[in-house]
VEXDREN-2710 file (C-alpha; in Angstrom, 1 decimal):
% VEXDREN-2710
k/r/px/py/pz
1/UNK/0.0/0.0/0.0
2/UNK/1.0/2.9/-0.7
3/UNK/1.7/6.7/1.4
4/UNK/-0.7/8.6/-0.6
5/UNK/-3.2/5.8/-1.2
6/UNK/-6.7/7.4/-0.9
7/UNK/-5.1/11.0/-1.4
8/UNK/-5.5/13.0/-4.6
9/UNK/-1.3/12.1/-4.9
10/UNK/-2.0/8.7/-5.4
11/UNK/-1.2/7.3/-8.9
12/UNK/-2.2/4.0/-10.1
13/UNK/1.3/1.7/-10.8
14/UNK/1.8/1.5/-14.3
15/UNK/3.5/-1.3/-16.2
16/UNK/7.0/0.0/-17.1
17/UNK/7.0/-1.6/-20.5
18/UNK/3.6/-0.7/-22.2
19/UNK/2.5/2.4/-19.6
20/UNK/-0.8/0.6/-18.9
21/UNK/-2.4/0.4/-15.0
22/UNK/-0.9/-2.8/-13.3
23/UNK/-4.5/-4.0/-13.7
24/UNK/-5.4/-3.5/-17.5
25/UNK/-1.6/-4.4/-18.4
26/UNK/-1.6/-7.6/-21.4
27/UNK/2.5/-7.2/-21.7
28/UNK/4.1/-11.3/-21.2
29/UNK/5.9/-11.1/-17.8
30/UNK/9.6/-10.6/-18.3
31/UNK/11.9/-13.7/-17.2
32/UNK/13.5/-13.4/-13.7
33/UNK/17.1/-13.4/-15.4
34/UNK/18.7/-13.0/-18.6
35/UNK/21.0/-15.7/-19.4
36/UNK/24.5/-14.6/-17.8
37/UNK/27.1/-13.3/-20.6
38/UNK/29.3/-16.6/-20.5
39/UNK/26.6/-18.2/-21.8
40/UNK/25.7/-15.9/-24.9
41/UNK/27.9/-15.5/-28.0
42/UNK/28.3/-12.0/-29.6
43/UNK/28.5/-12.8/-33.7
44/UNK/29.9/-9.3/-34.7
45/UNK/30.3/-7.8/-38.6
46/UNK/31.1/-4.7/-40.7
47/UNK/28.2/-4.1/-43.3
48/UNK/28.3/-1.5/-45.6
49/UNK/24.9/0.6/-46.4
50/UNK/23.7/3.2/-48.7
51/UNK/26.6/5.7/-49.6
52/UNK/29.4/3.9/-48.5
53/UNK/28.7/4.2/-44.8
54/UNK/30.0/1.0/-42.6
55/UNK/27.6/-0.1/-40.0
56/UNK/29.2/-2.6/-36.8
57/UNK/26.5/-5.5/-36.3
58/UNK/26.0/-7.2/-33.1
59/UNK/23.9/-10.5/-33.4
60/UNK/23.2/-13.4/-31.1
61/UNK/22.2/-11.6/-28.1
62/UNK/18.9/-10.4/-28.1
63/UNK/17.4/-13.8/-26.9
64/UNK/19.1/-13.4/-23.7
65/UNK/18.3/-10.1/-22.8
66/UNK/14.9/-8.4/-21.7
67/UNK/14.2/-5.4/-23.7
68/UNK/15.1/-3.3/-21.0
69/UNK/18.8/-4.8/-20.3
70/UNK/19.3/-5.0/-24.0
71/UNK/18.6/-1.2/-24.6
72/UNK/20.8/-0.6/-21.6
73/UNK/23.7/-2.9/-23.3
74/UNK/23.1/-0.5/-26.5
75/UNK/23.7/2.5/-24.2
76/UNK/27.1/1.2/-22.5
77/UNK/27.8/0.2/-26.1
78/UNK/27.3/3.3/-27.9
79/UNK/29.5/5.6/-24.7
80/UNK/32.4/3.2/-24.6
81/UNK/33.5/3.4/-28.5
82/UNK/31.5/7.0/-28.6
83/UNK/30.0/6.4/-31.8
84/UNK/25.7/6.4/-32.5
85/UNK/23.7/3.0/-32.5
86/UNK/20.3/1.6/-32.4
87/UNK/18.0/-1.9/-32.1
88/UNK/17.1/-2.8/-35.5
89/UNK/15.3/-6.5/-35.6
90/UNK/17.3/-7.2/-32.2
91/UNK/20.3/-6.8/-33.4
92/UNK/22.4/-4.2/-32.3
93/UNK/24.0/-1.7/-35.0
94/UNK/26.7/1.2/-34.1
95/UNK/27.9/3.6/-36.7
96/UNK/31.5/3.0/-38.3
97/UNK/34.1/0.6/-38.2
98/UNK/34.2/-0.3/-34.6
99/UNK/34.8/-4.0/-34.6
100/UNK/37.6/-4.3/-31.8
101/UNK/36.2/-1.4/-29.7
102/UNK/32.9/-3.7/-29.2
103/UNK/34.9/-6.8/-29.2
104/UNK/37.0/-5.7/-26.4
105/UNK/34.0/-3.8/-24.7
106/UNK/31.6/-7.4/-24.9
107/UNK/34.8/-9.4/-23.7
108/UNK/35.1/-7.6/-20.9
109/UNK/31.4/-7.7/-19.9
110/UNK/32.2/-11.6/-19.9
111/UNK/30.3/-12.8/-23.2
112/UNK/32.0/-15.0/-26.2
113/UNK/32.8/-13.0/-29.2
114/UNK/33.0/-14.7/-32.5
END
């Protein structure tokens, strides 16, 4: 229960992913634990899109991770090689030629890197 319950400062709880009430929320549950890192393999490659740009791809990993710890992955991603990057069909892709600045970075968090 909560310290404003039956105040007007009381909010319902929301569901963090879709931002529904508790109550009214359809989302699947989220598993307790993503699979730890040793247990994941990273399969990393340089693609090269429209205009000659290169694009570093990071497959294999999306299966262990919630949405939520997978975004945050992007994020610790993105600020150690300092380059942009996004989730495109769960698969992670930072701008440039970065291949051994997310190698290293995903070996030290523990996971296999192929």
């Amino acid at each position: 229960m909560s310290i404003f319950a039956g105040t007007e400062l009381y909010t319902e709880p929301t569901c963090d992913l879709c931002g529904e009430i508790e109550n009214e929320c359809v989302c699947e549950p989220v598993p307790a634990e993503a699979k730890p890192p040793g247990k994941q393999t990273a399969r990393l490659s340089i693609e090269k899109r429209k205009r000659g740009k290169m694009v570093t791809v990071v497959r294999g990993l999306a299966e262990g991770h919630p949405a939520p710890h997978f975004a945050n992955l992007l994020t610790g991603i993105k600020n150690h090689v300092g380059a942009g990057g996004s989730i495109q069909d769960e698969q992670i892709e930072i701008q440039g030629d970065q291949l051994e600045r997310v190698k290293s970075f995903l070996a030290g968090l523990g996971f296999k890197v192929k």
